[in-house]
N, C-alpha and C positions, 0 to 999 in steps of 0.2 A: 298528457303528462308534460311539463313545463317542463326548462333546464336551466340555470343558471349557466349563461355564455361565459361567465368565468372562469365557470369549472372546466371550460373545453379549452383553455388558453395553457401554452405552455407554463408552466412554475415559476420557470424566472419572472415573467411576466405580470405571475398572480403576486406575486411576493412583493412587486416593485410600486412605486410610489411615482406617481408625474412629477415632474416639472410645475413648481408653482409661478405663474408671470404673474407679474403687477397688475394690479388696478387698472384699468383703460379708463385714459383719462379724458374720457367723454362721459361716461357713467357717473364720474366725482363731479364733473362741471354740470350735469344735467339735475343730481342730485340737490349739491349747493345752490342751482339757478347762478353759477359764474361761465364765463365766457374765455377767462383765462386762467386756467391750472396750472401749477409751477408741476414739471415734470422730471424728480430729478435718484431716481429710482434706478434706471438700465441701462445709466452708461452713454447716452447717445450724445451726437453732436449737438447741441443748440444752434449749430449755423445753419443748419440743412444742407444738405447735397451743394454738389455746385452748380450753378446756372449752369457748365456746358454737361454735367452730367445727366443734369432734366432735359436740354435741350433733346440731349442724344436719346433718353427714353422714350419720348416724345415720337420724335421717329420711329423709333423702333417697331413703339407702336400699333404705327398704322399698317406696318405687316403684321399684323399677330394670327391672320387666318395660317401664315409659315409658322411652320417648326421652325424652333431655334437650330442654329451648329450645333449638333449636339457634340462635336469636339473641341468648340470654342476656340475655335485655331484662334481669331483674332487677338481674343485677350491673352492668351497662353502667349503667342510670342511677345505682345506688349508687356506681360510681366515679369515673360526671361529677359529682354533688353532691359527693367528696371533692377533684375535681383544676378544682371551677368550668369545665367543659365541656360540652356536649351530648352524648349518648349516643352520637347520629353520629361521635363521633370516637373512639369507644372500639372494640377490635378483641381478640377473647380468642381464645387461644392456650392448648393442651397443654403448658400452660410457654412462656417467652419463647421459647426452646430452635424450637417449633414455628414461630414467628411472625418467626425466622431464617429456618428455612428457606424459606417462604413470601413472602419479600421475596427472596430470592434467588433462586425459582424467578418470579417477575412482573419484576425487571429485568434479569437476567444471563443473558446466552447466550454461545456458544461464540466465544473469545476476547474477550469484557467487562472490561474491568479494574476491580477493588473494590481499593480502597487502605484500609489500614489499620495500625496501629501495633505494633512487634515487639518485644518481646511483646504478646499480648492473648489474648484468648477462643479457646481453638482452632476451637471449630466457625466460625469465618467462614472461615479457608481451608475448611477439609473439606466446607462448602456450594459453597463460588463453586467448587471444583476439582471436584464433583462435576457441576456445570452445564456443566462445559470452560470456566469463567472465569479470567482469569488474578488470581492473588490481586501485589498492588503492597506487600509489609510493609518498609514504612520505620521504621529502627532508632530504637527512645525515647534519649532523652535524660535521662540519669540516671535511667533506668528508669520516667520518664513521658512521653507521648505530647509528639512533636516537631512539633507543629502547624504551621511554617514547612515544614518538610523533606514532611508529607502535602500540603500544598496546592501544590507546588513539583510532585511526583508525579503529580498528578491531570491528567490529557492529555486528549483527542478520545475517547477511548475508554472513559473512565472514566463506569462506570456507578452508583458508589454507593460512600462512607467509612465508613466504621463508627468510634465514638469510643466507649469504653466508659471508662466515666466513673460512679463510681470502677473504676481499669482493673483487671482480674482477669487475672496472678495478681499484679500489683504492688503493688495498693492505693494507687497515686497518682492526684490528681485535677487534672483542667482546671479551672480556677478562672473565672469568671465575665466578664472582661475579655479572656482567651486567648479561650474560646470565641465571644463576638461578634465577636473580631476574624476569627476563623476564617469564621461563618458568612454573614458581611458578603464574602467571597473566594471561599467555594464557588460556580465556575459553577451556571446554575441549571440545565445538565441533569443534575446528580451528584443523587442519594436520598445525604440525611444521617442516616444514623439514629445516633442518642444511647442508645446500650445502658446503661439505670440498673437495673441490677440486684441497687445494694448500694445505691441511695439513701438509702434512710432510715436508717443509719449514720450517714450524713454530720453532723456538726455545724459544718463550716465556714461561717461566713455567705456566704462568697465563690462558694460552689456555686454553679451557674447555674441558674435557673429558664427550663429550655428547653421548658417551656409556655406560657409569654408568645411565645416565638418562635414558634409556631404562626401568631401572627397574619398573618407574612409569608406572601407568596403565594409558598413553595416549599417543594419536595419536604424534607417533615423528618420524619420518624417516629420519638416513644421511645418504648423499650421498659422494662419493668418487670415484675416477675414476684412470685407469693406464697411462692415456694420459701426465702427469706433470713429477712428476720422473721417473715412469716407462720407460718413452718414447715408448710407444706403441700407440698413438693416431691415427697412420696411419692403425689399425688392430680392432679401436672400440669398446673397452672393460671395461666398468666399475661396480659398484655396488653399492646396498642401505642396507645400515642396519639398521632392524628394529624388532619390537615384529612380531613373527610368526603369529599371526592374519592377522597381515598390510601385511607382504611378501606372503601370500597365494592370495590376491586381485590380486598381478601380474598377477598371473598366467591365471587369467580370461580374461586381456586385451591384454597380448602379442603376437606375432605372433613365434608358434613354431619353436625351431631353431634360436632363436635371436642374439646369440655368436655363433661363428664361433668356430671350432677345432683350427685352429692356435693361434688366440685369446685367447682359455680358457690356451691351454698346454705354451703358452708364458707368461701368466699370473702368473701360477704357477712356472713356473722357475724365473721368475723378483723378486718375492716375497723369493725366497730361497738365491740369490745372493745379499745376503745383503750389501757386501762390495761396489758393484755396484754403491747401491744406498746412500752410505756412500760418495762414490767419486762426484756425482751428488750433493750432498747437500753442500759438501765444494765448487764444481765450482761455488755455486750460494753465497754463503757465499760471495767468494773471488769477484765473479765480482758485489754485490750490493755494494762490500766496495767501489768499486771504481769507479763506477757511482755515489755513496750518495755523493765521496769528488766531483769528476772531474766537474757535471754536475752545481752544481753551481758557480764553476772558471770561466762557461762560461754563466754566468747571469740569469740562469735555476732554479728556486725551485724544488728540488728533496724532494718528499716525502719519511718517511720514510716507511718501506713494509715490511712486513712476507712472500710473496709470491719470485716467481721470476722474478718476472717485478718488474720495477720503473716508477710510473708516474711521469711527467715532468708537469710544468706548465713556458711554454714558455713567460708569458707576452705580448705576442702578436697572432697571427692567427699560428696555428703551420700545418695548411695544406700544406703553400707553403715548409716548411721548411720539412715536410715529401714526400713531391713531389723532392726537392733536392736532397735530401740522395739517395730518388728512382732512381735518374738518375745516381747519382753513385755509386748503387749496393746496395743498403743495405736499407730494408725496415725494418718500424716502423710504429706504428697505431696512427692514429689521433683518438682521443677520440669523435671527433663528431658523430661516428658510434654507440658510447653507449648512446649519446642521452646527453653529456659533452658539455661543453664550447669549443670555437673554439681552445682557448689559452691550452689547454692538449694534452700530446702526451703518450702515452704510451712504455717502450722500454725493450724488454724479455731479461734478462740476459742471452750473447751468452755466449761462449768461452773467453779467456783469449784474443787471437787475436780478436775473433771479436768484442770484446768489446772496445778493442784500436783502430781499425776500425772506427768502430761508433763514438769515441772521435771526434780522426780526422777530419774525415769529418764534423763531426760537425763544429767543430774549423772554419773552410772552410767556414763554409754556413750561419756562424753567424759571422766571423770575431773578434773571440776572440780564448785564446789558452788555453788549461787546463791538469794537471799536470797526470802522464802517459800514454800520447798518444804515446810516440814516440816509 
């Protein structure tokens, strides 16, 4: 007698839905018979890593028969010298990505409510619903987080907010006044965590420096990740800062050994070559300028974005129109993935070339023409 392994898995579990990733854009290039795919889907850096942050993997390495630190003292105090905290309050994670989960398996259990903003990050349902939490997504308002309407939602049972900020896939941001107003209301038994995982995009002054908020005595945890400018995304390394209370809780859930040696020593050199990531912040500068004009020459509302993606709202079904692009060469995310309107497209600021690329082909696949494609 056979059994379906599903049937044997917890509820939350069988209920929940994965995580859809993009296209590996070896499969599109092998497919096509091309050599080079414009890849502009997940956000990542176009520059790559920094030479000293390869060099340092490199080394790293050729000890790989050692286990890593599994307390990562090195990068821990390199990250409190850059964010002025004590290493106690630093907490690294296999990508923020892990250190989600992680916070959601230490406050959420079966029936928990996490309130959060709709749209935002997918993985916060796909955690809290995997725990049998109930997820609470209160609708944005004009496509950023309605900070009245979450705290309105947050009841007896609410175990924990999530604000991601700049919010992914929208690119809008909490500004600095919204958010103290916010975090001056959150009861204190809600865990608030501040997901900045496109921070250092941000050039608005109004940003919130929700490290100074630490100093209160309540539950706040940001997260932050190397996968955005760092471009290390492919090596899984990121972190939470928080009161040493909260960072100590990790350590009861994680699985020893969670960062890798290439990961931590890459980490700490990305973080020293600052010009690096000087050069990465102007690439994104330079090509949101020019998606913000191009994309409406060609009948597209482009919002505006702190991050480095620009979402698109196509006016029509923008699936067939990222199925297009996909056939010649160059992918982009349709927003129905995060649970979006058909008519959103999401599009990661490439390179310089590939961003005139992507014009292009646009131009092509909508039959209008728009100003620095050529």
């Amino acid at each position: 007698m056979s059994c379906d392994p599903l049937d044997l898995v917890r509820p939350g579990v069988r209920a929940s839905r994965p995580f859809v990733a993009g296209r590996p854009v070896e499969d599109l290039e092998r497919e096509l018979g091309i050599t080079r795919a414009v890849e502009l889907m997940a956000n990542e850096n176009p520059l790559g890593p920094s030479p000293r942050a390869l060099e340092a993997a490199a080394v790293a390495v050729a000890g790989a028969n050692r286990y890593p630190d599994g307390a990562g003292l090195a990068l821990r105090r390199r990250l409190a010298r850059e964010h002025g905290v004590t290493p106690g309050m630093i907490a690294l994670g296999a990508g923020s990505n892990e250190l989600l989960a992680l916070l959601v398996r230490l406050f959420v259990g079966p029936g928990d409510e996490v309130v959060c903003s709709d749209p935002t990050f997918v993985m916060y349902g796909i955690l809290v619903r995997a725990q049998e939490g109930v997820v609470v997504a209160v609708p944005s308002r004009g496509l950023a987080h309605d900070l009245e309407a979450m705290l309105a939602a947050i009841g007896p049972c609410t175990r924990m907010v999530f604000v991601c900020n700049p919010n992914n896939p929208t690119g809008t941001l909490v500004d600095r006044d919204a958010w103290a107003r916010f975090l001056e209301r959150v009861p204190p038994h809600v865990v608030v965590v501040s997901d900045e995982a496109y921070h250092e995009y941000v050039d608005d002054p109004a940003y919130p420096r929700t490290i100074d908020d630490l100093a209160r005595k309540r539950p706040l945890v940001i997260l932050r990740t190397f996968s955005k400018l760092y471009a290390l995304a492919g090596l899984r390394i990121g972190y939470a800062i928080a009161r040493p209370e909260v960072v100590a809780l990790f350590d009861r859930v994680r699985v020893p050994f969670n960062v890798s040696a290439p990961a931590q020593a890459a980490a700490v050199a990305a973080l020293d070559d600052v010009a690096h990531g000087e050069r990465s912040r102007a690439l994104v500068r330079a090509g949101k300028a020019l998606l913000l004009t191009a994309l409406p020459e060609l009948g597209l509302v482009a919002h505006p974005s702190h991050t480095n993606f620009v979402l698109a709202d196509l006016g029509r079904d923008a699936r067939p129109v990222c199925t297009a692009l996909a056939q010649r060469g160059i992918l982009v995310r349709a927003m129905t993935t995060f649970g979006m309107a058909p008519n959103y497209m999401r599009i990661t600021i490439g390179s310089a070339d590939e961003n005139r690329t992507l014009l292009a082909a646009l131009s092509t696949v909508l039959g209008g023409t728009a100003a620095g494609v050529a």
